[in-house]
N, C-alpha and C positions, 0 to 999 in steps of 0.2 A: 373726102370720100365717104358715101353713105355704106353705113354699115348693113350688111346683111343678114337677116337674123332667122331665115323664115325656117333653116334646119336647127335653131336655138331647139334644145332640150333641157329642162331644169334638173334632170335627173343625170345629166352630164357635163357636168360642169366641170369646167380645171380650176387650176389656181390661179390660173388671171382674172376670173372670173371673180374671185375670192379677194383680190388682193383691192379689185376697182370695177366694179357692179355699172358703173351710173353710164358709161356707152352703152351697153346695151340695153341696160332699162331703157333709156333715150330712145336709143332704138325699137323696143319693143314696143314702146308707149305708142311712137309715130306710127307703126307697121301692121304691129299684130297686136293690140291692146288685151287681148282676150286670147292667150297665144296656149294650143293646144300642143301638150307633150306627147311624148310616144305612147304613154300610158293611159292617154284620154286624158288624164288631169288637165286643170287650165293653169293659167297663172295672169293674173291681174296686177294691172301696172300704174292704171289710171285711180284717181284719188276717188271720184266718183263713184267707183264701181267699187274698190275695195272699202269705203266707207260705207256703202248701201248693205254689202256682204257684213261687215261686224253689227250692223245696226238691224239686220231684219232677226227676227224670231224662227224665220223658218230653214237656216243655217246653224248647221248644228258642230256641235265641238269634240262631242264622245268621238272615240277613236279606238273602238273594242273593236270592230271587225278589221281597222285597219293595222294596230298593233299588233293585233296578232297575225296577224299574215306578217308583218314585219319582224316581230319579237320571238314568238310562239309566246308556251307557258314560261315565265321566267321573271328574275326579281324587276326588269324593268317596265315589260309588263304589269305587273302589279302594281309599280307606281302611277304609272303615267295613264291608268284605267279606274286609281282612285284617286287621286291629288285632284286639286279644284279645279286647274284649267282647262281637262281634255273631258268633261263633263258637263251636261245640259239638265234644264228647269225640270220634275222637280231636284232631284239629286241637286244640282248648282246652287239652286237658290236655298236650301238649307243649310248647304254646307259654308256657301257665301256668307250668311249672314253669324253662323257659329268662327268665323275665322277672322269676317268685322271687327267684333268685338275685342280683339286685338289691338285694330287701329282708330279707337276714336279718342276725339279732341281732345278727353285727358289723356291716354298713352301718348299721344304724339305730341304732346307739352311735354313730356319725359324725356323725348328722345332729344330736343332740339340742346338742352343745356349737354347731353349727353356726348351728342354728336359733334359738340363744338370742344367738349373735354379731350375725345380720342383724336381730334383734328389737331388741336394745338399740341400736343404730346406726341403724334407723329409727325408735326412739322417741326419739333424740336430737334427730334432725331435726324429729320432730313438734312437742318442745320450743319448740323455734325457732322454726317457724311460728305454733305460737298458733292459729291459722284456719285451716282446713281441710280437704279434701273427703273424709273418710273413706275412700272405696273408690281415688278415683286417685293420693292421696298416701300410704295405707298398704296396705289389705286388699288390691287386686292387686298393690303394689310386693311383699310377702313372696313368694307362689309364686312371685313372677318369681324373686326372688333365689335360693328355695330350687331350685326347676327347673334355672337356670340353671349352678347346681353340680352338678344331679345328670347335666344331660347335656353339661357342659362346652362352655355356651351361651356366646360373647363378649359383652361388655357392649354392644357395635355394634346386636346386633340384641335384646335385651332389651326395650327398647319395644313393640316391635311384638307381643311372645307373647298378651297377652290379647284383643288386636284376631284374632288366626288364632283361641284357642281360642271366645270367641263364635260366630265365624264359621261355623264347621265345627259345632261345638254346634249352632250355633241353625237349620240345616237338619235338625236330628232333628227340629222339630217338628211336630204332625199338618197342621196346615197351612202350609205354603212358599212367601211369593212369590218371583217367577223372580230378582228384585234379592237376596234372600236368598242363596236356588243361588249365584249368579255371585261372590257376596261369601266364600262355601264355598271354591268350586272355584278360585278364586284364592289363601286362603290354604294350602290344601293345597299347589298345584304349591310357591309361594314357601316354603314354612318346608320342604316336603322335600325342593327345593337347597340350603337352607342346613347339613339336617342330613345330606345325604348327603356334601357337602365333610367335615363333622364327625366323622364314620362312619370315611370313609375315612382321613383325618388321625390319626386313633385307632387304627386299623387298623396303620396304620404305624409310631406312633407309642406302643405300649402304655404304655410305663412314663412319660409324660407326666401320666398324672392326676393333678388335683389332690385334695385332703379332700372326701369326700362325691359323687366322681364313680361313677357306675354305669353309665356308655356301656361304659368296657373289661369289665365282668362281662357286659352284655351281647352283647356283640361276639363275647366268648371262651367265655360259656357255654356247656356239653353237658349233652343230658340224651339217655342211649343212641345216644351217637356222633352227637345232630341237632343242627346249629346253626340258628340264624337268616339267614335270607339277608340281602342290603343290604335288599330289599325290606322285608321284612319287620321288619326292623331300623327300618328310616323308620319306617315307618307304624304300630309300637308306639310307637316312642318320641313322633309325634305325641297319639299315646292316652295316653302318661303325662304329654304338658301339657296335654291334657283334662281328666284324671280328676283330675289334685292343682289346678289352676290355680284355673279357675272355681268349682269346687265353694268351695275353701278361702279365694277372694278372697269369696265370699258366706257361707262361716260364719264369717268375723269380724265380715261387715258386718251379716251377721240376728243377730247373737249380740249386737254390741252397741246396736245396736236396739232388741233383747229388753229388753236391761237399761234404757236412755234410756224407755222404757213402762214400765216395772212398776220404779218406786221404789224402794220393800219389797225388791224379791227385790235389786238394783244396791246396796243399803246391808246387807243379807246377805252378800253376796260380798265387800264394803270390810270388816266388822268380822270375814268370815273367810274369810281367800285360800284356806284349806285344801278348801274347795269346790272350787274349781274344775273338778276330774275331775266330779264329777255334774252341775254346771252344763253342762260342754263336750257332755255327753249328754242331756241338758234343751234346751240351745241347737237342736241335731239334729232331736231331736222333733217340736219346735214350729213350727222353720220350716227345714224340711231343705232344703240347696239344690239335691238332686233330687228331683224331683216325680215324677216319670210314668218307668215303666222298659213295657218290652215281652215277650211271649212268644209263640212260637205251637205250638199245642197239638202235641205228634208222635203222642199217644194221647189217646184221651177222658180227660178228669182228674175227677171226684166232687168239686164242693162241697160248701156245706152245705144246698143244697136245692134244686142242682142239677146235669147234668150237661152239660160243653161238651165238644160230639165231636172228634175231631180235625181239627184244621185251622183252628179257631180261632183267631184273633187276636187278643189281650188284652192290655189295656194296665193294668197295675198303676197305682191311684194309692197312693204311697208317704205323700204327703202325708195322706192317707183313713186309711191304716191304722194312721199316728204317732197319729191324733187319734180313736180307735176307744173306746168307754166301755166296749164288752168288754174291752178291753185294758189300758187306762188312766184310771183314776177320775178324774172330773173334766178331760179330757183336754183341754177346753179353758185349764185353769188353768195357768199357768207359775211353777211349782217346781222352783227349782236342786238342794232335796235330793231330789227323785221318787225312790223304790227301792222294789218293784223299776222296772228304765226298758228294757225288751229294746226299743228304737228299730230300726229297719230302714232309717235314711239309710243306710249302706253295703249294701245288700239282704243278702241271705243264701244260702245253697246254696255252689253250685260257681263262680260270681258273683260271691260275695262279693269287696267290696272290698282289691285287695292293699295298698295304701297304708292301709287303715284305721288301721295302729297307727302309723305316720305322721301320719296326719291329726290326730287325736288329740294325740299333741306336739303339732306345732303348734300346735293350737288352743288347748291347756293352758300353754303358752309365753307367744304370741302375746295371746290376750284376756286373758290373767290376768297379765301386768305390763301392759298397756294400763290396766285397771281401777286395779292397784295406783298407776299412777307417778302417773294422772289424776284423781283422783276424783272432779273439778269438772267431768268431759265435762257437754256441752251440747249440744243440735241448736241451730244458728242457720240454718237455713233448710227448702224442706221435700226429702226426698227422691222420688228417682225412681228406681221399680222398673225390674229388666231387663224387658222386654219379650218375655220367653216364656214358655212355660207347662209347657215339661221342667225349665225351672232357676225356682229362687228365688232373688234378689237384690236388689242395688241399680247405678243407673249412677248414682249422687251421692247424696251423707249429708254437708250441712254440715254441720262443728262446731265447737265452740270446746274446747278444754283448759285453758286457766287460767280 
């Protein structure tokens, strides 16, 4: 049965939508590639067109006219009109490169011995337990730990990091009820007192850090005599427990997922760990834990068999363009050796993800001694997805390890 999509609105979505995207994208890709909502926005599916959109200069990412018509004045607002993503050149590019300075080739020699410490000491624990819940006793415990280093978080408030970055996440998505908002705008205010005491502490405090901190690079950074303000200082660094948290708490938990479904490919990775790097890019693909990113148009941009004028609204689905059979043969199929595999979970352009070559450790750390130490993983019950439609995950994945 060919599915019908042509009354598809992205700003109406349900939960089955939520729970399994790839019919309809399927669908949309065949039908309405370039598929207008009720709102005039579009929504692009095709890989081609959503990779021309991240990659032109004349698609812009500010999002002041449209948060506030979304938000009003309010702390999420604030955030998400100053953190690095929903901002364009010059603003982006200075602040890009004061946030850089975080992630180069010495820090991220830091991270990897670091990231392999928190790994083994939480698979010890998992040892232990025997029983389960995948996502709240491993897949969110790693960003917390690894975040927690990188901005010199106390173990105090550690708990709480995943419950803020949901929070604030999950008011990006196209539809928001008002319980959502307020669950937002609260964690906002709270995590940026905690990190402003932090800020300043540091401030004070330089030669206090410990292995793997990047709060003092970013504090003390310059790029052409410009720092960062406090402001500004907050409200990135709540965007770098956005961007590594959630994404990274969900590609462990799709990644092993992925493998608990398809047999075949999970006793390919047991008889050779040496995969791992193309699986961690396979994982991404198939079930990237971003979904839907945004643009709006600042010039007419030429698809491929059409043209959207300026001012346009569009929402990339990421998810669409991973599973594109222009792209990728068989794109339904999950193959840990896929090559080539150009995935666009970290999008591409000037956008592109900073943490990518981060994320990546991790995940090549992280799922691939998970795999190695366990090989007997098991689901003992069912899971439950997060409940939006910008992110892919899970809020529970029982399992057993012995």
């Amino acid at each position: 049965m060919v599915l019908d999509v042509s009354r598809f609105d992205l700003n109406a979505i349900g939960a089955d939508f939520i729970e399994n995207p790839h019919p309809v994208l399927h669908a949309l890709r065949a039908q309405s590639p370039v598929h207008r909502n009720s709102d005039g926005s579009v929504y692009l599916t095709r890989y081609a067109d959503v990779v021309k959109v991240y990659q032109s200069r004349d698609m812009l990412s500010d999002k002041t006219v449209e948060f506030g018509k979304k938000f009003g004045q309010c702390p999420l607002y604030k955030h998400h009109t100053t953190s690095l993503i929903f901002n364009d050149p010059p603003y982006h590019t200075v602040v890009r490169k004061l946030i850089s300075g975080a992630f180069t080739p010495r820090k991220l020699a830091e991270f990897e011995p670091l990231i392999d410490g928190i790994v083994d000491r939480l698979l010890d624990r998992v040892e232990e337990m025997g029983q389960l819940d995948l996502i709240n006793d491993f897949a969110k415990v790693l960003p917390t730990e690894i975040i927690s280093f990188m901005l010199g978080i106390p173990e105090e408030y550690r708990a709480r990091l995943r419950d803020y970055s949901i929070a604030i996440l999950g008011a990006l998505d196209p539809v928001v009820p008002k319980e959502r908002l307020e669950a937002g705008n609260r964690a906002v205010e709270e995590f940026s007192e905690i990190l402003d005491d932090l800020i300043t502490h540091r401030r004070a405090n330089p030669d206090g850090a410990a292995q793997g901190e990047v709060l003092e690079a970013l504090i003390f950074g310059e790029h052409e005599g410009r720092r960062l303000t406090q402001e500004e200082l907050i409200q990135n660094c709540i965007f770098l427990l956005n961007a590594g948290h959630e994404t990274t708490t969900s590609m462990v938990g799709n990644s092993l997922g992925l493998l608990l479904d398809h047999p075949g490919e999970h006793r390919r990775l047991l008889a050779d760990p040496t995969l791992i790097g193309s699986a961690v890019e396979e994982f991404l693909r198939v079930e990237s834990p971003l979904q839907i990113g945004n643009r709006l148009a600042g010039e007419d941009i030429e698809l491929e068999d059409c043209v959207l004028p300026k001012g346009t609204y569009i929402h990339t689905s990421i998810a669409g363009a991973n599973r594109d059979p222009a792209q990728f043969p068989e794109p339904d199929r999950f193959d840990i050796t896929r090559k080539p595999n150009r995935q666009i979970a970290f999008i591409t352009g000037i956008h592109v993800c900073l943490g990518a070559t981060l994320a990546r450790v991790e995940g090549k750390i992280a799922i691939g001694k998970f795999v190695e130490r366990f090989p007997k993983l098991a689901q003992t019950g069912p899971r439950t997805r997060l409940p939006l439609a910008r992110f892919r995950g899970y809020t529970a994945f029982p399992i057993s390890v012995r």
